[in-house]
C-alpha positions in Angstrom: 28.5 -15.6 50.4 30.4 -18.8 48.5 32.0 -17.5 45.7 31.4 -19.1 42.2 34.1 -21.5 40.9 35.1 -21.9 37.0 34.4 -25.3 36.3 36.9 -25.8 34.4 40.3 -24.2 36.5 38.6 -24.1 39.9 39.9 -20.4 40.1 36.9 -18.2 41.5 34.4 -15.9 38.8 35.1 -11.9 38.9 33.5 -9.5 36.8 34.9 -6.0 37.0 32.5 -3.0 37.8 31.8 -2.0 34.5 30.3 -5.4 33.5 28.8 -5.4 36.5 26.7 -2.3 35.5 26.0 -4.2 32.5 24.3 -6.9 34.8 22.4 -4.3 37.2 20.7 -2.8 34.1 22.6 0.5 34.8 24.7 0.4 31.1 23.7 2.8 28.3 25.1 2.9 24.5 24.3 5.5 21.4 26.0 4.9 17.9 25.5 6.0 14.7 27.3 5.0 11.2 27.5 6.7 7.8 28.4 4.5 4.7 29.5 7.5 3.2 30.7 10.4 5.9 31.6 13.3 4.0 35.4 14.5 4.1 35.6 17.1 6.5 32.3 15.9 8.2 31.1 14.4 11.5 29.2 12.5 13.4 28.6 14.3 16.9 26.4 12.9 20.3 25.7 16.0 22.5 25.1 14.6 26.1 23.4 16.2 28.8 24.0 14.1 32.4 21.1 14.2 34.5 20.8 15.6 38.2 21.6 12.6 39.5 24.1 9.4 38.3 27.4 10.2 37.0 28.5 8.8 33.6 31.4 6.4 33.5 32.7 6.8 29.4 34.5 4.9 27.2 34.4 5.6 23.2 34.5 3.2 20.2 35.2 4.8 16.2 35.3 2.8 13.5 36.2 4.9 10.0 37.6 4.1 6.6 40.3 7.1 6.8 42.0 9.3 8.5 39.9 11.3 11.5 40.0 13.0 14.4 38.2 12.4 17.2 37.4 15.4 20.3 35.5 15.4 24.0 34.1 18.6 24.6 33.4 20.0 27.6 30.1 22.2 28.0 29.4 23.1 25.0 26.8 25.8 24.2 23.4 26.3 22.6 23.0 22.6 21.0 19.6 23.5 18.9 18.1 20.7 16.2 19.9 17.4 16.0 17.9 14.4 16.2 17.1 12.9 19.7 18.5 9.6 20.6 17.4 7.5 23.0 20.3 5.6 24.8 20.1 1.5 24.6 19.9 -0.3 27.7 23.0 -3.0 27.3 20.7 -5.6 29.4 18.3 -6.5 27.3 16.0 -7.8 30.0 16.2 -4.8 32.4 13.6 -2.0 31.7 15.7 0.7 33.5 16.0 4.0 31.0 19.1 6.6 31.3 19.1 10.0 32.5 21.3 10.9 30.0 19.8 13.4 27.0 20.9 12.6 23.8 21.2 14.6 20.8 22.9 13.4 17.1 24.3 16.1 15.1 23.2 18.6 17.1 24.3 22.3 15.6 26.3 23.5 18.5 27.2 27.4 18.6 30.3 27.2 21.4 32.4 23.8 20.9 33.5 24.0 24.8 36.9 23.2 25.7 38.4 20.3 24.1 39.6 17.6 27.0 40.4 14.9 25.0 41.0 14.4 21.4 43.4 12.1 19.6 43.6 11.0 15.7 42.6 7.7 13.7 44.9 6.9 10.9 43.5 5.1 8.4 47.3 4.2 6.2 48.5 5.3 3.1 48.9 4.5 -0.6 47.8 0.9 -1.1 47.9 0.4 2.7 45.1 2.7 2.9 41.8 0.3 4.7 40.8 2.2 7.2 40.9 2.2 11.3 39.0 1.0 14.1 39.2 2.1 18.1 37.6 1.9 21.2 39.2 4.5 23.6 39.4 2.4 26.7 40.5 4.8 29.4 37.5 5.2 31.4 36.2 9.1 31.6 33.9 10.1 34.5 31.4 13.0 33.9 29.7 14.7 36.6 26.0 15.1 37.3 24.3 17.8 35.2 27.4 17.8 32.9 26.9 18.5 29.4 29.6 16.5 27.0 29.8 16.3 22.8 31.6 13.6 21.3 32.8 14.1 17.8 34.4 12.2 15.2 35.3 14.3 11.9 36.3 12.2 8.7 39.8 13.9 7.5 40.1 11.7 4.5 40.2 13.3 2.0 37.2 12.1 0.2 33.7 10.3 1.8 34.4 7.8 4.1 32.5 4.7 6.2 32.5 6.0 9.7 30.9 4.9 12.5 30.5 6.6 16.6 29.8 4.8 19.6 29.5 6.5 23.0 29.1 3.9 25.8 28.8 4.3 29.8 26.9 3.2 32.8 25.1 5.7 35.5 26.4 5.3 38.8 25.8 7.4 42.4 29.1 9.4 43.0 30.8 7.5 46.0 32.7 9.0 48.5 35.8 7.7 49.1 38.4 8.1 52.1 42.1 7.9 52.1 43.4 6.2 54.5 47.0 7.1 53.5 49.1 8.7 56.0 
Protein backbone atom coordinates (compact mmCIF):
# COMPACT_ATOMS: atom_id res chain seq x y z
CA UNK A 1 0.00 0.00 0.00
CA UNK A 2 1.54 3.72 -1.36
CA UNK A 3 0.95 5.97 1.28
CA UNK A 4 -0.89 9.32 0.45
CA UNK A 5 1.32 12.41 0.05
CA UNK A 6 0.15 16.18 1.14
CA UNK A 7 0.39 18.02 -1.90
CA UNK A 8 1.49 20.76 -0.64
CA UNK A 9 4.71 19.51 1.95
CA UNK A 10 5.15 16.06 0.38
CA UNK A 11 5.09 14.80 4.07
CA UNK A 12 2.77 11.57 4.06
CA UNK A 13 -1.38 11.81 5.38
CA UNK A 14 -2.10 10.14 9.04
CA UNK A 15 -5.23 10.27 10.71
CA UNK A 16 -5.12 9.02 14.30
CA UNK A 17 -7.54 6.13 15.42
CA UNK A 18 -10.16 8.11 16.63
CA UNK A 19 -10.78 9.88 13.33
CA UNK A 20 -10.37 6.90 11.90
CA UNK A 21 -13.55 5.64 13.64
CA UNK A 22 -15.05 8.62 12.36
CA UNK A 23 -14.33 7.36 8.80
CA UNK A 24 -15.37 3.51 9.46
CA UNK A 25 -18.90 4.78 10.52
CA UNK A 26 -18.03 3.41 14.13
CA UNK A 27 -18.37 7.25 15.92
CA UNK A 28 -21.41 8.13 18.02
CA UNK A 29 -22.28 11.69 19.72
CA UNK A 30 -25.47 12.76 22.24
CA UNK A 31 -25.74 16.44 23.39
CA UNK A 32 -28.10 18.43 24.79
CA UNK A 33 -28.22 22.41 25.66
CA UNK A 34 -30.52 24.50 27.99
CA UNK A 35 -30.69 28.37 27.36
CA UNK A 36 -31.60 28.57 30.73
CA UNK A 37 -30.20 25.55 33.14
CA UNK A 38 -31.36 26.15 36.46
CA UNK A 39 -28.75 26.91 39.29
CA UNK A 40 -28.13 23.88 40.99
CA UNK A 41 -29.47 21.85 38.02
CA UNK A 42 -28.16 19.35 35.41
CA UNK A 43 -28.10 17.94 32.38
CA UNK A 44 -27.29 14.08 32.75
CA UNK A 45 -26.74 11.13 29.73
CA UNK A 46 -27.16 7.69 31.45
CA UNK A 47 -25.24 5.19 29.11
CA UNK A 48 -25.67 1.57 29.00
CA UNK A 49 -22.57 -0.17 26.70
CA UNK A 50 -23.86 -2.99 24.84
CA UNK A 51 -22.56 -6.70 24.96
CA UNK A 52 -20.26 -6.22 22.59
CA UNK A 53 -17.96 -2.89 21.46
CA UNK A 54 -16.22 -0.91 24.06
CA UNK A 55 -16.76 2.82 24.27
CA UNK A 56 -13.75 5.08 23.71
CA UNK A 57 -15.06 8.73 25.62
CA UNK A 58 -14.20 12.01 25.50
CA UNK A 59 -16.57 14.88 26.89
CA UNK A 60 -17.30 18.48 25.71
CA UNK A 61 -19.39 21.24 28.31
CA UNK A 62 -20.09 24.46 27.34
CA UNK A 63 -21.89 26.70 30.30
CA UNK A 64 -22.35 30.34 31.20
CA UNK A 65 -21.06 29.77 34.89
CA UNK A 66 -19.58 28.01 37.26
CA UNK A 67 -20.22 23.96 37.15
CA UNK A 68 -19.17 20.87 37.97
CA UNK A 69 -18.97 18.19 35.88
CA UNK A 70 -18.92 14.02 37.26
CA UNK A 71 -18.48 10.31 35.50
CA UNK A 72 -20.26 7.85 37.28
CA UNK A 73 -19.67 4.56 37.45
CA UNK A 74 -22.82 1.97 37.53
CA UNK A 75 -25.16 3.83 38.58
CA UNK A 76 -28.52 2.27 39.68
CA UNK A 77 -32.22 2.16 38.90
CA UNK A 78 -32.20 4.94 35.95
CA UNK A 79 -36.24 5.03 35.41
CA UNK A 80 -37.97 7.87 33.01
CA UNK A 81 -35.58 10.27 31.27
CA UNK A 82 -36.07 10.63 27.63
CA UNK A 83 -34.31 8.18 25.21
CA UNK A 84 -31.73 9.49 22.90
CA UNK A 85 -30.69 8.03 20.07
CA UNK A 86 -26.84 8.45 19.54
CA UNK A 87 -25.72 10.40 15.99
CA UNK A 88 -23.62 8.62 13.70
CA UNK A 89 -20.60 11.27 13.07
CA UNK A 90 -20.43 9.91 9.32
CA UNK A 91 -23.12 11.14 7.81
CA UNK A 92 -23.11 8.67 4.99
CA UNK A 93 -22.59 5.42 7.04
CA UNK A 94 -25.99 3.81 8.20
CA UNK A 95 -24.20 1.92 11.08
CA UNK A 96 -26.36 2.52 14.63
CA UNK A 97 -24.62 2.31 18.30
CA UNK A 98 -25.10 -0.28 20.79
CA UNK A 99 -24.97 2.16 23.24
CA UNK A 100 -28.53 3.03 25.23
CA UNK A 101 -29.13 6.39 25.88
CA UNK A 102 -31.10 8.04 28.43
CA UNK A 103 -31.36 12.15 29.12
CA UNK A 104 -32.22 13.14 32.53
CA UNK A 105 -32.79 10.00 33.62
CA UNK A 106 -33.95 9.95 37.57
CA UNK A 107 -31.17 7.84 38.91
CA UNK A 108 -31.69 6.32 42.61
CA UNK A 109 -27.69 5.25 43.28
CA UNK A 110 -25.23 7.92 41.64
CA UNK A 111 -22.39 5.09 41.46
CA UNK A 112 -18.96 5.94 42.32
CA UNK A 113 -17.73 9.05 40.99
CA UNK A 114 -14.39 8.39 38.65
CA UNK A 115 -13.90 11.53 37.32
CA UNK A 116 -15.16 14.88 38.06
CA UNK A 117 -13.52 18.26 37.70
CA UNK A 118 -15.04 22.00 37.78
CA UNK A 119 -15.84 24.74 35.03
CA UNK A 120 -15.18 28.21 36.17
CA UNK A 121 -17.04 30.53 34.46
CA UNK A 122 -14.96 34.16 36.21
CA UNK A 123 -16.00 36.65 38.44
CA UNK A 124 -17.40 40.10 38.83
CA UNK A 125 -17.34 41.76 35.42
CA UNK A 126 -15.07 38.89 34.18
CA UNK A 127 -17.92 36.72 34.58
CA UNK A 128 -18.82 35.16 30.49
CA UNK A 129 -18.89 31.86 31.05
CA UNK A 130 -16.63 28.55 30.11
CA UNK A 131 -16.27 26.09 27.52
CA UNK A 132 -14.31 22.46 27.59
CA UNK A 133 -13.89 19.40 25.91
CA UNK A 134 -12.22 16.88 28.30
CA UNK A 135 -9.76 15.35 25.91
CA UNK A 136 -8.29 12.47 27.85
CA UNK A 137 -9.68 9.52 26.18
CA UNK A 138 -11.81 7.19 28.79
CA UNK A 139 -12.44 3.49 27.86
CA UNK A 140 -15.65 1.81 29.09
CA UNK A 141 -16.12 -1.79 29.05
CA UNK A 142 -18.80 -3.93 27.41
CA UNK A 143 -22.13 -3.98 29.24
CA UNK A 144 -20.89 -1.05 31.34
CA UNK A 145 -23.33 1.38 32.51
CA UNK A 146 -21.88 5.18 32.78
CA UNK A 147 -23.88 8.82 33.68
CA UNK A 148 -22.32 11.85 32.70
CA UNK A 149 -23.44 14.91 34.50
CA UNK A 150 -22.93 18.45 34.32
CA UNK A 151 -24.60 20.59 37.32
CA UNK A 152 -24.86 24.54 36.80
CA UNK A 153 -23.27 26.02 40.23
CA UNK A 154 -23.94 29.54 39.20
CA UNK A 155 -25.70 30.95 41.22
CA UNK A 156 -28.58 31.80 39.10
CA UNK A 157 -29.95 30.01 35.45
CA UNK A 158 -27.36 29.56 33.24
CA UNK A 159 -26.74 28.51 29.23
CA UNK A 160 -25.37 25.08 29.45
CA UNK A 161 -24.75 22.72 27.09
CA UNK A 162 -23.40 18.50 27.36
CA UNK A 163 -21.83 16.58 24.82
CA UNK A 164 -20.80 12.87 25.28
CA UNK A 165 -18.84 11.63 22.27
CA UNK A 166 -17.08 8.12 21.48
CA UNK A 167 -16.60 5.42 18.89
CA UNK A 168 -17.37 1.44 19.55
CA UNK A 169 -14.52 -0.56 19.05
CA UNK A 170 -13.78 -4.69 19.70
CA UNK A 171 -11.46 -4.90 22.90
CA UNK A 172 -7.93 -5.85 21.43
CA UNK A 173 -5.67 -7.83 23.00
CA UNK A 174 -2.47 -6.67 23.37
CA UNK A 175 1.08 -8.32 24.28
CA UNK A 176 4.01 -6.91 25.93
CA UNK A 177 6.81 -7.59 24.65
CA UNK A 178 8.83 -5.86 27.44
CA UNK A 179 11.28 -7.85 29.20
Amino acid sequence: MTARLDPVSGVPIQIGSPHHEIHEGDAYEVCFANSALADNGSISFHLTNGAVKQMHTVVGIGVGGDALVQIFETPLSATSGTGVTPVNQNRSSSSTSGVTVLRDATIGTDGTVIKQFMIGGGTGGNASGSDSVFVRELVLPVSGVYEYKLTNLGGAAKVASLSVNWYEHADQTVTDTKD
